[in-house]
C-alpha angles and dihedrals in degrees: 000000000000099000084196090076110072123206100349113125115240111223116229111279093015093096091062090040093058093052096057125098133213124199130198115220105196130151117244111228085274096059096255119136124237138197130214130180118211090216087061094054113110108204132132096267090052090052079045088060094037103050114023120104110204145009148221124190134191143148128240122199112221108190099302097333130098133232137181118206124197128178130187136203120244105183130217109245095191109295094344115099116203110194104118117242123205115225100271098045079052094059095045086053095056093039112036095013078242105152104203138256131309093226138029113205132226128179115200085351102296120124108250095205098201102041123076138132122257101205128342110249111290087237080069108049097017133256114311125258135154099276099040088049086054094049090041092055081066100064129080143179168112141283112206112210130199135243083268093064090087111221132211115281084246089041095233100114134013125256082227110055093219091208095070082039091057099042089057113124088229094059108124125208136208145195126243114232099234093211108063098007096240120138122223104217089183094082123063103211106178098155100044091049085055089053096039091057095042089055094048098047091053093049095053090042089052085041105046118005110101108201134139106246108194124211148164099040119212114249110267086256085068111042108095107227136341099268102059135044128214120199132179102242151011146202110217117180102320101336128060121207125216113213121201129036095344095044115127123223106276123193132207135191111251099207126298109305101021128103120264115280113226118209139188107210113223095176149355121234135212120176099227132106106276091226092062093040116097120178120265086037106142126214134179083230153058163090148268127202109216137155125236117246140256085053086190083063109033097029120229089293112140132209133178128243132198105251097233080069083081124082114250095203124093117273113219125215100257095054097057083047082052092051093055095047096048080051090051092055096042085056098044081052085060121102117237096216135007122213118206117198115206129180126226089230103083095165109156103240117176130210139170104231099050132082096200111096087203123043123207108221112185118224109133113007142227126190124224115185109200114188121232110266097036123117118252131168113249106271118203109219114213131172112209109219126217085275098060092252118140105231103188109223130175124267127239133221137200131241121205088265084054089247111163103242119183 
């Protein structure tokens, strides 16, 4: 099977289809023979088959002619929209902010270039609004016409525009048969079309759509100024995240080689106006205020973090249990005092081989006691040898059975 495609059934036989190649032999105008492979071809249906994740199929009755319909699911990834463009529609996109059309159209199974559909009747995928537009800019893909769907003498457009066919009130649809793949054109089954798209397209939207949903929006006493929001949760990917009093433990990565960062979240954060926010309101983009923990170790300070630094996936629970219980260790390896010994003599010797602009030389001796949790400034600990060389060495610290800890 094509392991790239999800979820998606393979029909029996389609697996083996899909693994077949199919080469064109063809001389160049010098006589001299080329080969292409069609896997190698870069064109918008082959992104479609790359990169979509999931399909829905159905046919449509157009007077006494047959069409198959199949769309396909391109998902959001943040800000990043997946669903392949071909040049042109690129061009449109940057010029006119046009996206492209829902279908592409093919006759015999031959691309017919100029002719393509625009949207499918709103009876079929419902009336338009601001979230199903949204949904409906992720789906492509392509009408297959038979040899009665006249075509152009050149071949480049349809005698027919099958934008105005498909928009006739006497277009039938009908449902695929998921298990053999086969289309009943017999029943017209309007309604069930409309509730099986709708279906399809939700369940796409839940399994693959990675956006940042807000909710539970803090009171306006709350909210900090009138150019940024902050809510209460969240649902990223597949899991949502609670932030105060209720918020679980949540860990991010800190770079490639550093240990994991633990966080409490205080806040989430969307930069829009809180009088235009509502909650369940979704962006490619934000932020959370949380405090690293141990907060024995790391204080009540509180720093914000891009969102995307969170995992999308689902936590279980034994992870989060996993998560307090790395924070408790991390709490029972902390000191619970820290004794710094200075010497009288602060005189400012310098030396090349040393980082600390004022060395400690111990002569008589004071002791601070600094309790864990307290702010210090980083202290570089160096012996002086007999020489007069600075040798830097480790400091050591005392537990309450006076063990020497490093």
């Amino acid at each position: 099977g094509d392991k790239d495609k999800g979820a998606q059934k393979l029909l029996p036989g389609e697996a083996a289809l899909r693994e077949m190649e199919i080469r064109v032999h063809r001389c160049n105008r010098d006589g001299e023979q080329e080969v292409l492979n069609l896997r190698d071809m870069d064109n918008v249906e082959r992104r479609m088959y790359r990169s979509a994740k999931d399909s829905f199929c159905f046919g449509a009755t157009l007077g006494k002619i047959r069409a198959v319909v199949r769309l396909h699911y391109f998902p959001a990834i943040l800000d990043k929209e997946t669903r392949p463009l071909d040049e042109l529609e690129e061009k449109e996109r940057k010029e006119e902010g046009i996206l492209g059309p829902l279908l592409s159209v093919y006759w015999q199974g031959r691309w017919i270039p100029y002719e393509y559909v625009k949207s499918l009747p709103s009876h079929l995928f419902g009336a338009k609004n601001a979230d199903t537009s949204k949904l409906l800019n992720r789906v492509r893909g392509t009408i297959f016409f038979p040899r009665a769907m006249l075509p152009s003498n050149v071949k480049l457009c349809l005698v027919k525009t099958a934008q105005k066919e498909l928009e006739a009130e006497t277009v039938k649809w009908h449902k695929e048969d998921k298990e053999d793949g086969t289309i009943d054109f017999d029943e017209d089954l309007p309604r069930e079309i409309k509730n099986l798209s709708a279906q399809w397209i939700k369940k796409c939207h839940d399994l693959y759509d990675k956006e940042i949903t807000f909710s539970k929006k803090l009171p306006m006493p709350q909210q900090p100024d009138s150019k940024t929001t902050l809510f209460g949760e969240i649902k990223y990917g597949r899991t949502s995240y609670v932030a105060g009093k209720d918020s679980d433990i949540v860990k991010i990565r800190n770079g490639r080689t550093g240990p994991d960062i633990y966080l409490e979240i205080e806040a989430f954060i969307c930069d829009e106006s809180p009088k235009s926010m509502e909650d369940n309101q979704s962006f490619s983009a934000g932020s959370f205020r949380a405090m690293r923990l141990p907060l024995e170790a790391f204080g009540k300070a509180k720093v914000d973090y891009p969102i995307n630094r969170l995992s999308s996936e689902t936590i279980t629970a034994e992870e989060k249990a996993e998560y307090a219980d790395k924070v408790l260790q991390i709490s029972e390896l902390l000191p619970t005092a820290l004794a710094c010994r200075e010497g009288k003599d602060r005189h400012q010797e310098r030396t090349t081989n040393r980082k600390s602009s004022a060395p400690i030389v111990v002569d008589e001796i004071t002791e601070i006691s600094i309790v864990a949790g307290e702010f210090f400034p980083q202290i570089d600990v160096y012996v002086r040898a007999k020489s007069g060389e600075f040798i830097e060495t480790t400091a050591q610290v005392g537990d309450d059975d006076g063990k020497k800890q490093k």
